[in-house]
mmCIF file of the N, C-alpha and C atoms, coordinates in Angstrom:
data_MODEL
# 
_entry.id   MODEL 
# 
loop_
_atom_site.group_PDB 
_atom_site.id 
_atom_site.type_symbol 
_atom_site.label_atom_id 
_atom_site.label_alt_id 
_atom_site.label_comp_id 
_atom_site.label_asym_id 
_atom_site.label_entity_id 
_atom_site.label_seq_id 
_atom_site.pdbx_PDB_ins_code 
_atom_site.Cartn_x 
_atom_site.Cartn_y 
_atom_site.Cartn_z 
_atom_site.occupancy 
_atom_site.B_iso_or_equiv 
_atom_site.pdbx_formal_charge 
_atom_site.auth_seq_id 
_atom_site.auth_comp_id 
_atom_site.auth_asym_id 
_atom_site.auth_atom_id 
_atom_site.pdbx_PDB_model_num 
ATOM 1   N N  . UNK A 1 1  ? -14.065 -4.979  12.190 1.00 0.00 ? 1  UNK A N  1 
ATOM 2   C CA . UNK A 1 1  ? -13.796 -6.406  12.229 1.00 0.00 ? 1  UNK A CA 1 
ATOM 3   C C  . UNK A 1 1  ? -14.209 -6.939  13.596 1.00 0.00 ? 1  UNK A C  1 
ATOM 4   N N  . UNK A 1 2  ? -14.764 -7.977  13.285 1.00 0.00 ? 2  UNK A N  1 
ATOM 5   C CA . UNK A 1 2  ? -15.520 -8.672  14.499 1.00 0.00 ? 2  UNK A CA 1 
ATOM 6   C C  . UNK A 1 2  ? -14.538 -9.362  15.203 1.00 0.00 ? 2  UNK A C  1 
ATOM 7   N N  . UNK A 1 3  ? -14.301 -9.599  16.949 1.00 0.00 ? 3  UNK A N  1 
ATOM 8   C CA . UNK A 1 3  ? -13.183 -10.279 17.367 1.00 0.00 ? 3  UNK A CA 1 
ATOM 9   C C  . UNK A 1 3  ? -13.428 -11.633 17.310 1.00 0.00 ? 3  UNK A C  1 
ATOM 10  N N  . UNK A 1 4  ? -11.905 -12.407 16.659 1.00 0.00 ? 4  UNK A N  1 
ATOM 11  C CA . UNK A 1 4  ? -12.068 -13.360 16.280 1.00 0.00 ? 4  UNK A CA 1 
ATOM 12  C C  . UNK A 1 4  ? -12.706 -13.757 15.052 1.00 0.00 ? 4  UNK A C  1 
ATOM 13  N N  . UNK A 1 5  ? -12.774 -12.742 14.227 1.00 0.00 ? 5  UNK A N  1 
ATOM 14  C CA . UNK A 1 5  ? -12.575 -12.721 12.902 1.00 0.00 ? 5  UNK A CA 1 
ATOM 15  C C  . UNK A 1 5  ? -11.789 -12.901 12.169 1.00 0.00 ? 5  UNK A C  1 
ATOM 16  N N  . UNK A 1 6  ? -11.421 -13.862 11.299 1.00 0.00 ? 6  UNK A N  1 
ATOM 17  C CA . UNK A 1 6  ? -10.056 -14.304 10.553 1.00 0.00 ? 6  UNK A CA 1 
ATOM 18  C C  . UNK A 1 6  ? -10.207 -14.144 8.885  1.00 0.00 ? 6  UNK A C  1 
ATOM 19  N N  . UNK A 1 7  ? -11.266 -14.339 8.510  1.00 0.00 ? 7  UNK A N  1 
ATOM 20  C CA . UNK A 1 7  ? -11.194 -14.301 7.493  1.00 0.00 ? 7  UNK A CA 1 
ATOM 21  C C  . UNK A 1 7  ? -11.833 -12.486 6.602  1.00 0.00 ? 7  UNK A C  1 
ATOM 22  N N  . UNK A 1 8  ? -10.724 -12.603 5.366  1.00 0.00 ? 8  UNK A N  1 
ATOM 23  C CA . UNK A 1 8  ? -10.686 -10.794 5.073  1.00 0.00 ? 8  UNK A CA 1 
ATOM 24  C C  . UNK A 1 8  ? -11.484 -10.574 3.618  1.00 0.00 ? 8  UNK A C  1 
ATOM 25  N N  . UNK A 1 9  ? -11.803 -10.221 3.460  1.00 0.00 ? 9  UNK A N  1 
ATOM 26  C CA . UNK A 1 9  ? -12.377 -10.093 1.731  1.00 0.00 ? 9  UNK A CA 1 
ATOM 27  C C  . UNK A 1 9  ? -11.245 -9.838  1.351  1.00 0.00 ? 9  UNK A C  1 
ATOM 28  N N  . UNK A 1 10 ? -11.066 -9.710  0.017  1.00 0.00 ? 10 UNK A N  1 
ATOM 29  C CA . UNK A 1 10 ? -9.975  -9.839  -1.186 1.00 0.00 ? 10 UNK A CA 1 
ATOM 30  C C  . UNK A 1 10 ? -9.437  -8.441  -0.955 1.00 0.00 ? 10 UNK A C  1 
ATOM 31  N N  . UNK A 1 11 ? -10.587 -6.974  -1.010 1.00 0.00 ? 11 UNK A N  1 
ATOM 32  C CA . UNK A 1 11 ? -9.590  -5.934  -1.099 1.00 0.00 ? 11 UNK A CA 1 
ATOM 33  C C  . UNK A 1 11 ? -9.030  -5.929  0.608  1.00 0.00 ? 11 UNK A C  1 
ATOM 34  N N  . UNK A 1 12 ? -9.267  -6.286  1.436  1.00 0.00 ? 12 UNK A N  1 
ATOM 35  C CA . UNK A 1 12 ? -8.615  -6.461  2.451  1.00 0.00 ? 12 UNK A CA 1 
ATOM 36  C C  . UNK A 1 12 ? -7.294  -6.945  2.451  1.00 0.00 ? 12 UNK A C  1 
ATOM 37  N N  . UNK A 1 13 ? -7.243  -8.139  1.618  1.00 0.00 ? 13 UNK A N  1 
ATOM 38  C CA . UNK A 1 13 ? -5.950  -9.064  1.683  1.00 0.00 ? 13 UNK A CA 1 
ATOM 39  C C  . UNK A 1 13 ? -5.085  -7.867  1.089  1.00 0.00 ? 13 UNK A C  1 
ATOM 40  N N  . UNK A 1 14 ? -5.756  -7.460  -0.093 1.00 0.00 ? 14 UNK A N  1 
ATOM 41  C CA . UNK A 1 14 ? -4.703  -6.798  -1.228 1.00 0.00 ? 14 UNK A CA 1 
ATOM 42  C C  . UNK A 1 14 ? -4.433  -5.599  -0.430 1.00 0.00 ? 14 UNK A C  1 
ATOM 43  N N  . UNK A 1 15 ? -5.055  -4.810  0.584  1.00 0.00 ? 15 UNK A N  1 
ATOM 44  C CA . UNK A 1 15 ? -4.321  -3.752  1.483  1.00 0.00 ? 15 UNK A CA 1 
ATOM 45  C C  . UNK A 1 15 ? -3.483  -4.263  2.527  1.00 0.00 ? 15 UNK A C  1 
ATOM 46  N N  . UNK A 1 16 ? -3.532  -5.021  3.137  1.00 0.00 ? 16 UNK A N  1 
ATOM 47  C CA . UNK A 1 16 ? -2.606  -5.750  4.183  1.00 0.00 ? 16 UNK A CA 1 
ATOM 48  C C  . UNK A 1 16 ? -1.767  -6.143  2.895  1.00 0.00 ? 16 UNK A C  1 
ATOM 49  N N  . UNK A 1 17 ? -1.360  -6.509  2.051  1.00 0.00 ? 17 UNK A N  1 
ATOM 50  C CA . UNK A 1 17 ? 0.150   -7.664  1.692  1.00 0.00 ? 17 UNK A CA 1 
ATOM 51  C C  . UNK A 1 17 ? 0.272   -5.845  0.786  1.00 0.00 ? 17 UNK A C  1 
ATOM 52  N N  . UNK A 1 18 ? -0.276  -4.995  0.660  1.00 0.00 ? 18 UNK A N  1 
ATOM 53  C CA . UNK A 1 18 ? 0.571   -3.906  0.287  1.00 0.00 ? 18 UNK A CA 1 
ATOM 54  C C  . UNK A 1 18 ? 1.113   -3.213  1.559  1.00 0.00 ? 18 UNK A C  1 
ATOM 55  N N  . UNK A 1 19 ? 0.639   -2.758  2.614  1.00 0.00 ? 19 UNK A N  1 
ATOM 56  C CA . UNK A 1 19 ? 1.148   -2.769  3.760  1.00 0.00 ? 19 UNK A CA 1 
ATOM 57  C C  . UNK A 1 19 ? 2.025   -3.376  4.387  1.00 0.00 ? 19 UNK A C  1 
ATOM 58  N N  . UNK A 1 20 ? 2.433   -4.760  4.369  1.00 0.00 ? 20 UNK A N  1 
ATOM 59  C CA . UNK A 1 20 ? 3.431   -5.363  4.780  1.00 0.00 ? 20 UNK A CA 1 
ATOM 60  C C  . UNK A 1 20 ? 4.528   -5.209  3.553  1.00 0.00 ? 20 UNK A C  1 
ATOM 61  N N  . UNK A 1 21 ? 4.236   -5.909  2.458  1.00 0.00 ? 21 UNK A N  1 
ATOM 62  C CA . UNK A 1 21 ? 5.141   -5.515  1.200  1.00 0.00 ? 21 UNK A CA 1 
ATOM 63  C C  . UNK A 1 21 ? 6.145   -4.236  1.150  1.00 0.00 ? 21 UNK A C  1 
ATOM 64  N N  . UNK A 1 22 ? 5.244   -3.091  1.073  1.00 0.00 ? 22 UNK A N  1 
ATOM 65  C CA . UNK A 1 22 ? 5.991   -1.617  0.585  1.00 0.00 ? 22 UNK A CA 1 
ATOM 66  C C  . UNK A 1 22 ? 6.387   -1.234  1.883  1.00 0.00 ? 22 UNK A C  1 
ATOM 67  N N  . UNK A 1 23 ? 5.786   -1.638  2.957  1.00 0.00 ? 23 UNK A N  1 
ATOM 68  C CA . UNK A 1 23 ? 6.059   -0.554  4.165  1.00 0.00 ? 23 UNK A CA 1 
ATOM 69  C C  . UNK A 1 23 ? 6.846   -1.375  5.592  1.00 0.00 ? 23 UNK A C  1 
ATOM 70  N N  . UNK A 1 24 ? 6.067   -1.931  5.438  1.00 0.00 ? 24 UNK A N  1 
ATOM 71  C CA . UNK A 1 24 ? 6.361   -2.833  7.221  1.00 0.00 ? 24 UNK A CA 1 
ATOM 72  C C  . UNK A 1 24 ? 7.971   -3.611  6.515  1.00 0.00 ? 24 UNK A C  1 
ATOM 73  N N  . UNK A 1 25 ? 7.547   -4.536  5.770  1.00 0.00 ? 25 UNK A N  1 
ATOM 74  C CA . UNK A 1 25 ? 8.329   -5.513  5.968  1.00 0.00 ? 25 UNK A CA 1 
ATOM 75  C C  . UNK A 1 25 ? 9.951   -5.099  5.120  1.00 0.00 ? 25 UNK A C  1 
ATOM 76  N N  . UNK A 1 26 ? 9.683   -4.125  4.398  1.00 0.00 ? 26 UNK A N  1 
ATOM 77  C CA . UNK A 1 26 ? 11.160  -3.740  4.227  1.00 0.00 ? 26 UNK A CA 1 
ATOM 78  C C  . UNK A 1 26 ? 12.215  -3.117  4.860  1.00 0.00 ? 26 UNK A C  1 
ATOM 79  N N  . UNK A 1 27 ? 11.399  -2.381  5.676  1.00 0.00 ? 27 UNK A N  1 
ATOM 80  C CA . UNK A 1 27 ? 11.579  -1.495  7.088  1.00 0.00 ? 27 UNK A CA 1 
ATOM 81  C C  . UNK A 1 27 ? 12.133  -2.155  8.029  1.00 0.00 ? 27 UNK A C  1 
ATOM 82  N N  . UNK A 1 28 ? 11.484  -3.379  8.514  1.00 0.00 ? 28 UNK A N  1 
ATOM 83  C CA . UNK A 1 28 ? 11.558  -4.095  10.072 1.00 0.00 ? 28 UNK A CA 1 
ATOM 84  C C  . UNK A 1 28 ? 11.884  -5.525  9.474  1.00 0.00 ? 28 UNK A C  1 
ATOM 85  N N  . UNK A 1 29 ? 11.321  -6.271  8.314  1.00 0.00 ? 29 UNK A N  1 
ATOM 86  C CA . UNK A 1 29 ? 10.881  -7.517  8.188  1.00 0.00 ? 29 UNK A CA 1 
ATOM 87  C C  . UNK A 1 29 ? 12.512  -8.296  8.883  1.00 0.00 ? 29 UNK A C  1 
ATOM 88  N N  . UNK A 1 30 ? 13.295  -8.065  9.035  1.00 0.00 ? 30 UNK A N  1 
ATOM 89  C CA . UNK A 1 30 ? 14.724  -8.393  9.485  1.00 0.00 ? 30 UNK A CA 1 
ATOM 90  C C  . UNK A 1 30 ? 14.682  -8.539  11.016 1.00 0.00 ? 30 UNK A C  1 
ATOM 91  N N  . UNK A 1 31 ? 14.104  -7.416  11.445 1.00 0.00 ? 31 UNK A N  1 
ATOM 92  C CA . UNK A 1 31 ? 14.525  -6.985  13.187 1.00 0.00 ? 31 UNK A CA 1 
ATOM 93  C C  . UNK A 1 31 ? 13.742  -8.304  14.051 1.00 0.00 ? 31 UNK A C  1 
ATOM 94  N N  . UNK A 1 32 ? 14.827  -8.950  14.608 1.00 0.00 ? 32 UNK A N  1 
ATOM 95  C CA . UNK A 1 32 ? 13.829  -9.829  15.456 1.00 0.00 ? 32 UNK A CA 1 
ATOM 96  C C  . UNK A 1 32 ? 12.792  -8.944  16.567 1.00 0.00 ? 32 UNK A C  1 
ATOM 97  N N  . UNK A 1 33 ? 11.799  -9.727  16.827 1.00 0.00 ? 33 UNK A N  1 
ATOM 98  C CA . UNK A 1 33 ? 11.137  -9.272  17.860 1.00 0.00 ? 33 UNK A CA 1 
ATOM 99  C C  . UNK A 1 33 ? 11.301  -8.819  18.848 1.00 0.00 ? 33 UNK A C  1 
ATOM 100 N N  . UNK A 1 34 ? 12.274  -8.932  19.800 1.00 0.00 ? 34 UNK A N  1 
ATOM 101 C CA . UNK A 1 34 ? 12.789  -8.825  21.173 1.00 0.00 ? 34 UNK A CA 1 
ATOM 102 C C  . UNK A 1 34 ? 13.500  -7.390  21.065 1.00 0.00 ? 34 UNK A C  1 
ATOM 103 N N  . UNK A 1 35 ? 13.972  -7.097  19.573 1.00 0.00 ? 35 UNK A N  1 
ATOM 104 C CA . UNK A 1 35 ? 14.431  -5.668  20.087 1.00 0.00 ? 35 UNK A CA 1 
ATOM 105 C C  . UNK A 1 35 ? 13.243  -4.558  19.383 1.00 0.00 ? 35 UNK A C  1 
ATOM 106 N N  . UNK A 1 36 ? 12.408  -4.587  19.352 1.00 0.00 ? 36 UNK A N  1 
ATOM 107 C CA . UNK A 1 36 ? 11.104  -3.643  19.258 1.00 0.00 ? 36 UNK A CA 1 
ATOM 108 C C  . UNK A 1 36 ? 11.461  -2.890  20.495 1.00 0.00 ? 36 UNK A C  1 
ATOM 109 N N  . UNK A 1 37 ? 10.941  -1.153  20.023 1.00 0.00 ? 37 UNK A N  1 
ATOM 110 C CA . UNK A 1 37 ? 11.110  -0.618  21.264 1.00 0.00 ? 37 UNK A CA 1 
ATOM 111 C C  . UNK A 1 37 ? 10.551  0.540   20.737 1.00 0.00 ? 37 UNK A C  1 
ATOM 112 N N  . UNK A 1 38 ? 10.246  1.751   21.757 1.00 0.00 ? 38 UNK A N  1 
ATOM 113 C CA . UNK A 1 38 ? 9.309   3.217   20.949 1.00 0.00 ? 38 UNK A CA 1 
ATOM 114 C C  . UNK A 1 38 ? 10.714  3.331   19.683 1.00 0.00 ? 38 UNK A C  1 
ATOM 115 N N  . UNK A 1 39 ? 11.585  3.346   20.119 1.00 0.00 ? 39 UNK A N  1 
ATOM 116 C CA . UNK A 1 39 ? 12.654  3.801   19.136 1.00 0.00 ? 39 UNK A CA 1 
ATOM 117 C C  . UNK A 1 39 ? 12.717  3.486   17.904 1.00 0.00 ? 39 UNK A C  1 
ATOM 118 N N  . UNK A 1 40 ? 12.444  1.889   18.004 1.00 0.00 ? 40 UNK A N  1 
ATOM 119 C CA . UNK A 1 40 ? 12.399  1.118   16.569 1.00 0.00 ? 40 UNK A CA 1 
ATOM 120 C C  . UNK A 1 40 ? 11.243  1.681   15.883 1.00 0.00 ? 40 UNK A C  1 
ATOM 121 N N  . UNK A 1 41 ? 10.147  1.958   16.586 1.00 0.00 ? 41 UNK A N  1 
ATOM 122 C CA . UNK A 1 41 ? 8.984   2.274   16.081 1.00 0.00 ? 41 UNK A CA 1 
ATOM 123 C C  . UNK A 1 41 ? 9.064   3.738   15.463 1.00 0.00 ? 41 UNK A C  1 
ATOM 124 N N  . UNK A 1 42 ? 9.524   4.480   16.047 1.00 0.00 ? 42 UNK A N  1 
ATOM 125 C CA . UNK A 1 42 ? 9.783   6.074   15.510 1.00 0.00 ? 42 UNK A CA 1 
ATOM 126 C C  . UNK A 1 42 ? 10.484  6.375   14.827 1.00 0.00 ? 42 UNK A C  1 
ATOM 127 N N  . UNK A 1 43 ? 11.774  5.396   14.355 1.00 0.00 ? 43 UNK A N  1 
ATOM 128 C CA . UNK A 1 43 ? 12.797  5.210   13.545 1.00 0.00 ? 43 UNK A CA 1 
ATOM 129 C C  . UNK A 1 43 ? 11.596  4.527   12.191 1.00 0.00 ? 43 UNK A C  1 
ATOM 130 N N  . UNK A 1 44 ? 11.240  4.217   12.296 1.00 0.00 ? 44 UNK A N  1 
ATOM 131 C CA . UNK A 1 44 ? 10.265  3.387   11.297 1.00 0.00 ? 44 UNK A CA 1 
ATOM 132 C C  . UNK A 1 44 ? 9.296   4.652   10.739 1.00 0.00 ? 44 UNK A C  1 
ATOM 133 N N  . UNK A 1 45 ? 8.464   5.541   11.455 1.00 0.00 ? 45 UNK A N  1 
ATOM 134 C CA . UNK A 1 45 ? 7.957   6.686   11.229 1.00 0.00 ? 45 UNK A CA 1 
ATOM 135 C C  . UNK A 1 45 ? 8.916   7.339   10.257 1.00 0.00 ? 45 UNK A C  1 
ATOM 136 N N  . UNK A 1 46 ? 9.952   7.737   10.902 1.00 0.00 ? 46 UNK A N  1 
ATOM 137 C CA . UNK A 1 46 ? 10.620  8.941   10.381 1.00 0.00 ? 46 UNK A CA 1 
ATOM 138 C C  . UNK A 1 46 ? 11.050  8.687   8.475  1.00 0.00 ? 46 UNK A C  1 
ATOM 139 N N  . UNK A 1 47 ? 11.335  7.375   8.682  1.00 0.00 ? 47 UNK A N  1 
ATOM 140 C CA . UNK A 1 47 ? 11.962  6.777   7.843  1.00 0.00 ? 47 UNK A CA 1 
ATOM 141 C C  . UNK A 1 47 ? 10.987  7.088   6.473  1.00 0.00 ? 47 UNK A C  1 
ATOM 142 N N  . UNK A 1 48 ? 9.437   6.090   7.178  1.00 0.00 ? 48 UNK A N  1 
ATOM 143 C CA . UNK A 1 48 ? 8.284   6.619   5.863  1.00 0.00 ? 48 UNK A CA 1 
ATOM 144 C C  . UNK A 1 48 ? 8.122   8.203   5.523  1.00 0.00 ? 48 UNK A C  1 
ATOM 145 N N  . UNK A 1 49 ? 8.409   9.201   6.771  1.00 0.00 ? 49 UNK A N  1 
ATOM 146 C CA . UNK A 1 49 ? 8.632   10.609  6.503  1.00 0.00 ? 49 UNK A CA 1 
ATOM 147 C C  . UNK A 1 49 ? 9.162   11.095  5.321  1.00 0.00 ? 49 UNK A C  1 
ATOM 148 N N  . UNK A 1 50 ? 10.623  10.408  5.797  1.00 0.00 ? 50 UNK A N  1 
ATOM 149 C CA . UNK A 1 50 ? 12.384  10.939  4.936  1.00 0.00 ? 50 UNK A CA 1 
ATOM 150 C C  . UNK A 1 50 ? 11.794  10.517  3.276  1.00 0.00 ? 50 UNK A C  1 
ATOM 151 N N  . UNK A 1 51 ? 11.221  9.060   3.236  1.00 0.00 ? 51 UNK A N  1 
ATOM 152 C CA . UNK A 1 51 ? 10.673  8.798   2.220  1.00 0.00 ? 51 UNK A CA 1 
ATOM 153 C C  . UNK A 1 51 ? 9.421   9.098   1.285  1.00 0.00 ? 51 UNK A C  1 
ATOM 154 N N  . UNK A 1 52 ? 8.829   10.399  1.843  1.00 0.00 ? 52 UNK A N  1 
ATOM 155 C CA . UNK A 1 52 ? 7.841   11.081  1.342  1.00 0.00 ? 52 UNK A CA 1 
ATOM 156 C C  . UNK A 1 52 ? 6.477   9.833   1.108  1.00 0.00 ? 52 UNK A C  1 
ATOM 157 N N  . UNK A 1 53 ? 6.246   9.119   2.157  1.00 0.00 ? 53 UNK A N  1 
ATOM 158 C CA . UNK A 1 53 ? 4.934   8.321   2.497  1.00 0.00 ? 53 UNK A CA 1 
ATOM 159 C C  . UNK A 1 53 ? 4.029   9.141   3.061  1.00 0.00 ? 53 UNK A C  1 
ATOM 160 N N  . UNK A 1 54 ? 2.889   9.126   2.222  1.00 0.00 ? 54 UNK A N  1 
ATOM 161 C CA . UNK A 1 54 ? 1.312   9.880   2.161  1.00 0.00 ? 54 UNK A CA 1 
ATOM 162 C C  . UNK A 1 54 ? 0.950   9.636   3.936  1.00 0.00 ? 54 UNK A C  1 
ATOM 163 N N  . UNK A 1 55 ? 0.803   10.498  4.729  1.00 0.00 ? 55 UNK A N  1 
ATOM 164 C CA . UNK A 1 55 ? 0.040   10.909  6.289  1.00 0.00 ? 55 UNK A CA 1 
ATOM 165 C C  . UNK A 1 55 ? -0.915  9.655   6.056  1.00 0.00 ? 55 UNK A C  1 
ATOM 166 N N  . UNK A 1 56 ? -1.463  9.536   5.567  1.00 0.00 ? 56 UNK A N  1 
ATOM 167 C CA . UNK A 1 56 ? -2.876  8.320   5.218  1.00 0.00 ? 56 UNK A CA 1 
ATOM 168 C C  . UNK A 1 56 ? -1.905  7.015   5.121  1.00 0.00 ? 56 UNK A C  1 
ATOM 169 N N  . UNK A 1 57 ? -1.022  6.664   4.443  1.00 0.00 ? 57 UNK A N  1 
ATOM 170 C CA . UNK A 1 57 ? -0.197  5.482   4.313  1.00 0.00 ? 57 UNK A CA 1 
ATOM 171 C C  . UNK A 1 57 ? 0.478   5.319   5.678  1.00 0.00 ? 57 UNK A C  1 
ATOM 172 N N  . UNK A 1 58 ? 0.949   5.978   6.012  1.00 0.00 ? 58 UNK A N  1 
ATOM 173 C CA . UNK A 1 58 ? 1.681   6.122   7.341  1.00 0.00 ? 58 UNK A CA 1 
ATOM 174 C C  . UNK A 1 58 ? 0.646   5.919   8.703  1.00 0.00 ? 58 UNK A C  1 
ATOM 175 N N  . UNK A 1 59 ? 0.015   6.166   8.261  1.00 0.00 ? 59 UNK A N  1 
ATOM 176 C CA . UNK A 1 59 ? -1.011  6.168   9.756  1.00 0.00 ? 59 UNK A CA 1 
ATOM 177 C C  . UNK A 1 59 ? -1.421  4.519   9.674  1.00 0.00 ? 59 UNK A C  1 
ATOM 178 N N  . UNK A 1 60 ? -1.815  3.810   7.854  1.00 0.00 ? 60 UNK A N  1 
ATOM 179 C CA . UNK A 1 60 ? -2.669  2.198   8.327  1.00 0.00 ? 60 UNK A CA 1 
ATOM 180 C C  . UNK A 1 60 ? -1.090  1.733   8.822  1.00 0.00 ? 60 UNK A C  1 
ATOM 181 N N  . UNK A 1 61 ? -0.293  2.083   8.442  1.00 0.00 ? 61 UNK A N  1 
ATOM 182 C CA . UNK A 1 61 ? 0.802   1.225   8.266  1.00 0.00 ? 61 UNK A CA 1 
ATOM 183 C C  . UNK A 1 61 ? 1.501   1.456   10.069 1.00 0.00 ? 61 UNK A C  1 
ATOM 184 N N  . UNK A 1 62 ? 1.511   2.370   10.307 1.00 0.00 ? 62 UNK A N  1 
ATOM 185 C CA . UNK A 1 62 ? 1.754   1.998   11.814 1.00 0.00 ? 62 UNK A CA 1 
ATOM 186 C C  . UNK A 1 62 ? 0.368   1.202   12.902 1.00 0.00 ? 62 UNK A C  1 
ATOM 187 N N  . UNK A 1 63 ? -0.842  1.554   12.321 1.00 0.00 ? 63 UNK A N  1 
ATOM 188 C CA . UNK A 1 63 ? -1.725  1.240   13.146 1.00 0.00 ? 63 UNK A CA 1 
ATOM 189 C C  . UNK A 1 63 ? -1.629  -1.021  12.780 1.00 0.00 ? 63 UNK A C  1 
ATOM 190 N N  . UNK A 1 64 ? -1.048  -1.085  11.924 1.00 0.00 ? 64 UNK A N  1 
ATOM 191 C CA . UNK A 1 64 ? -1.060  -2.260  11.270 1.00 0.00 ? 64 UNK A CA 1 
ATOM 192 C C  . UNK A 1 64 ? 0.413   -3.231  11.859 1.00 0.00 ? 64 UNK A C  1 
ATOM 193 N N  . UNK A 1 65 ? 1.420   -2.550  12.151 1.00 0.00 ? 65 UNK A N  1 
ATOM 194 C CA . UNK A 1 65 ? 2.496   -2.592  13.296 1.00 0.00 ? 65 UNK A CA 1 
ATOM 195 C C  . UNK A 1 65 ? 1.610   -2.503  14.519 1.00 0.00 ? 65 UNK A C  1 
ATOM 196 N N  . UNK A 1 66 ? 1.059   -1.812  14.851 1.00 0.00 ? 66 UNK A N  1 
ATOM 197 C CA . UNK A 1 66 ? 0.770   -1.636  16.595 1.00 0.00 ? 66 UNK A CA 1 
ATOM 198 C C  . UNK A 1 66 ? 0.080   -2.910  16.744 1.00 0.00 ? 66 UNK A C  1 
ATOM 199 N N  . UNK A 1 67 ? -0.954  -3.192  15.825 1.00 0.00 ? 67 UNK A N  1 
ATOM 200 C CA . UNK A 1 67 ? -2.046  -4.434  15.910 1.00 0.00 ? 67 UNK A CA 1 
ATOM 201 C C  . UNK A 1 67 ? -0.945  -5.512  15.933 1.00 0.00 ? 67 UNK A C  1 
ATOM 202 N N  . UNK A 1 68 ? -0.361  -5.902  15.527 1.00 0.00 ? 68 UNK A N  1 
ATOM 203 C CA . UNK A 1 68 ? 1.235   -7.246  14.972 1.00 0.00 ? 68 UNK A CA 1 
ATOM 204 C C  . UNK A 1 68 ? 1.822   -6.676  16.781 1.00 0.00 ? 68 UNK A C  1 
ATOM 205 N N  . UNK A 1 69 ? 1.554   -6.180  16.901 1.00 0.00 ? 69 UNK A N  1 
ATOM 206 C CA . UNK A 1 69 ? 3.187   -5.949  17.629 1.00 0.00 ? 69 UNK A CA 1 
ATOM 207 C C  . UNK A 1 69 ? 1.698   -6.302  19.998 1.00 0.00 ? 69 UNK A C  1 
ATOM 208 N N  . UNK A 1 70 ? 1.152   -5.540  19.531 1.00 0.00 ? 70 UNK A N  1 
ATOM 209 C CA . UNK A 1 70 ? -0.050  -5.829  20.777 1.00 0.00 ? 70 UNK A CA 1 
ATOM 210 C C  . UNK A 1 70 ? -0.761  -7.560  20.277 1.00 0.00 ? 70 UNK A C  1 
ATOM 211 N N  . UNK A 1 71 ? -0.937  -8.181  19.619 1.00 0.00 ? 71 UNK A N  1 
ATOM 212 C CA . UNK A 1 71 ? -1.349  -9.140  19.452 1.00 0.00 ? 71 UNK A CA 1 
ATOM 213 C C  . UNK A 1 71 ? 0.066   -10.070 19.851 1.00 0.00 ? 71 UNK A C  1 
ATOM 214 N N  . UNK A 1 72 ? 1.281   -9.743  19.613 1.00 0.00 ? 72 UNK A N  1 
ATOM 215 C CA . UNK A 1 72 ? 2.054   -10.907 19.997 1.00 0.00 ? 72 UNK A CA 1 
ATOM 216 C C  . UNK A 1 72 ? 2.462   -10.781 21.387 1.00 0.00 ? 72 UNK A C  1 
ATOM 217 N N  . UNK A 1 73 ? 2.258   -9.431  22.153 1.00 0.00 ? 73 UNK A N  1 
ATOM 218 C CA . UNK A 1 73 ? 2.108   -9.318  23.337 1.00 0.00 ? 73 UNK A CA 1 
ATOM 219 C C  . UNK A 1 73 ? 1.367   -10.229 24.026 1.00 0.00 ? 73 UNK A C  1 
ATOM 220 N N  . UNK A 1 74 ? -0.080  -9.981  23.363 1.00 0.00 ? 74 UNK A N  1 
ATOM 221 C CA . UNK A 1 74 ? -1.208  -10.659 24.029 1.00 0.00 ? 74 UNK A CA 1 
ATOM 222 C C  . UNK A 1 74 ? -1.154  -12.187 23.963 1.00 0.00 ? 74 UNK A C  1 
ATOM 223 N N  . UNK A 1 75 ? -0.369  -12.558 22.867 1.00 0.00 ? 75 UNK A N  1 
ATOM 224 C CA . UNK A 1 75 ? -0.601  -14.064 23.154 1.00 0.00 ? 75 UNK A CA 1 
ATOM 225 C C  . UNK A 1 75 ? 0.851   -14.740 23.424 1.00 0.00 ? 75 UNK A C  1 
ATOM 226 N N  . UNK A 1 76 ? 1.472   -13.369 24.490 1.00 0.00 ? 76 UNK A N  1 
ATOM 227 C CA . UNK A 1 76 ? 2.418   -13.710 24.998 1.00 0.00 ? 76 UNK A CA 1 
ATOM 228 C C  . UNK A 1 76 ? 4.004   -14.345 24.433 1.00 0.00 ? 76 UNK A C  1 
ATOM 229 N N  . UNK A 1 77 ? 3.858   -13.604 23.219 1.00 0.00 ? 77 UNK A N  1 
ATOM 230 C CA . UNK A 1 77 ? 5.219   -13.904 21.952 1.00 0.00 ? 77 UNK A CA 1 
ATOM 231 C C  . UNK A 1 77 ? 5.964   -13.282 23.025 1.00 0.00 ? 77 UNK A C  1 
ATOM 232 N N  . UNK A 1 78 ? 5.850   -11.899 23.251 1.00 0.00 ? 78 UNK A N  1 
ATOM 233 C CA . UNK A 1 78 ? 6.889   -10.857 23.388 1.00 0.00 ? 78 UNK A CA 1 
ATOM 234 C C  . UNK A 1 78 ? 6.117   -9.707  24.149 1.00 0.00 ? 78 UNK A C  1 
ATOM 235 N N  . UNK A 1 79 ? 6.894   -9.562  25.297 1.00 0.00 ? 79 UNK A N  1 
ATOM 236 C CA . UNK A 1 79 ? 6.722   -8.540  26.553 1.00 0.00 ? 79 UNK A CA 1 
ATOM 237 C C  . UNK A 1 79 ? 6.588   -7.157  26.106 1.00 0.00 ? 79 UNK A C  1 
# 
């Protein structure tokens, strides 16, 4: 993806809103921002672990948190 690229093709969309859907947002979608921490994040790992989530699911799905979580850094949401 090119920077400053916004717009996704369709199977794009449909992997991101399954990513947030099944994984991210049932997990975290609650936790405000400010308390993110390695902890929250490894608690979030373990969790897709305990729940027998595929190494391949687990890997977009944190790399898909890190991107959310460094982008609101960067535009200065959250330290």
């Amino acid at each position: 993806m090119e920077a400053g690229q916004r717009d996704l093709g369709s199977a794009s969309v449909v992997h991101l809103e399954s990513l947030l859907n099944i994984h991210l947002l049932p997990l975290l979608g609650s936790r405000r921002m400010n308390t993110f921490d390695h902890k929250v994040v490894e608690g979030f790992l373990q969790t897709m672990e305990r729940n027998g989530v595929g190494l391949a699911a687990q890997a977009n799905a944190f790399d898909k948190l890190k991107a959310i979580l460094l982008d609101t850094n960067r535009l200065g949401l959250f330290a």
